[in-house]
C-alpha positions as CSV (number, residue, x, y, z in Angstrom):
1,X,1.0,-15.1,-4.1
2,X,3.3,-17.0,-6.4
3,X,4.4,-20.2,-5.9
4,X,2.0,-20.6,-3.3
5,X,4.7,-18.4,-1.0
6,X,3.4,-16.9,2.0
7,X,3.4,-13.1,2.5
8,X,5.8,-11.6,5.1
9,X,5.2,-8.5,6.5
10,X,8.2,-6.5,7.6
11,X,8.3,-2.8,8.9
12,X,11.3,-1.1,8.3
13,X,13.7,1.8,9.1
14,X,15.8,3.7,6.2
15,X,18.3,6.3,6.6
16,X,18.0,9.3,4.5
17,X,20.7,10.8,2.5
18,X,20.0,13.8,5.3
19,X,20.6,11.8,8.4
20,X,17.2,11.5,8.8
21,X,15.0,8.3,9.7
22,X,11.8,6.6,7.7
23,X,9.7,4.0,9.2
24,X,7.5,2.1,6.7
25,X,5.9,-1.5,6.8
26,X,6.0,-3.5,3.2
27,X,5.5,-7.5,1.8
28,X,8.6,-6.8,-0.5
29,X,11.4,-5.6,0.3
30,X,13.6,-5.0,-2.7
31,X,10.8,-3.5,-4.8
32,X,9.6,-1.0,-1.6
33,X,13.2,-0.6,-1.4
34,X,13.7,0.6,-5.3
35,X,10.5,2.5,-5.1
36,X,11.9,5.0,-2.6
37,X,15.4,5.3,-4.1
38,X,13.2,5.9,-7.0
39,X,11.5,8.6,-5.4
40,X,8.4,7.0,-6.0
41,X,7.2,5.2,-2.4
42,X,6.7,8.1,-0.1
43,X,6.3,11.6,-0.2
44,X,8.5,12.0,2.9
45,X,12.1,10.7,0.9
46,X,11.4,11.8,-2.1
47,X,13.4,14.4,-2.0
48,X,15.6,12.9,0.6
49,X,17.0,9.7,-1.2
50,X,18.7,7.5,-2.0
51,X,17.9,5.7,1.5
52,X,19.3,2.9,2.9
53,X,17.8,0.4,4.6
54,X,19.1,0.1,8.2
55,X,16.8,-2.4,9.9
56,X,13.7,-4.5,9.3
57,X,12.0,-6.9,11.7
58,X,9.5,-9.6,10.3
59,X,5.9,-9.0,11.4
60,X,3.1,-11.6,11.7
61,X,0.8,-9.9,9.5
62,X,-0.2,-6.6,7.9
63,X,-1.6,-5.8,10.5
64,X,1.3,-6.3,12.9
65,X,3.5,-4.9,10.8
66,X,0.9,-1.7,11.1
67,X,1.4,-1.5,14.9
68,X,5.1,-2.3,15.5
69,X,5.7,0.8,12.4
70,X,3.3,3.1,15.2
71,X,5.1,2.5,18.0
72,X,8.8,2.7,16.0
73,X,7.3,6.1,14.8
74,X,6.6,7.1,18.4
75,X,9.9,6.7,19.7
76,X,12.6,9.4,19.9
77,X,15.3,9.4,17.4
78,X,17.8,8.5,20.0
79,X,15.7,4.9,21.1
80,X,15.4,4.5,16.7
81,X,19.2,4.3,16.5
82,X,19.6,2.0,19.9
83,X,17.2,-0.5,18.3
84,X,19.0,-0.1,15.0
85,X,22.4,-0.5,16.9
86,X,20.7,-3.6,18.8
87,X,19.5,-4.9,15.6
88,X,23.3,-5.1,14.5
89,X,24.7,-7.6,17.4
């Protein structure tokens, strides 16, 4: 990494242009960010962009970051938006 930085892992939640929700995991932010408005980072909003990003929790590791994105994707749309609306406060 440069300037002997440290990587942090962060999984994240985007709103679609269609209302819909994305969870992803990434080490950098504004480029994953750029990628999917891009149309370029995931299949899935590709043709749903541009996204925004609506809430992002720092994870230990890659590896972290892999599990907390598995449960976030396991939870029903209605418990995404409380932990985006708890995220806010």
């Amino acid at each position: 990494m440069e300037n002997g930085q440290t990587m942090t892992w962060l999984c994240y939640l985007l709103r679609c242009a269609d209302d819909t929700l994305y969870c992803g995991i990434t080490n950098d932010l504004e480029k994953r960010l750029a990628a999917h408005n891009a149309g370029t980072a995931a299949k899935y909003t590709h043709a749903r962009g541009p996204v925004e990003l609506v809430f992002a929790e720092p994870c230990a590791d890659r590896s972290a970051a892999s599990k907390r994105e598995m449960e976030i994707k396991a939870l029903t749309r209605a418990k995404k938006l409380a932990l985006i609306h708890s995220s806010l406060k």
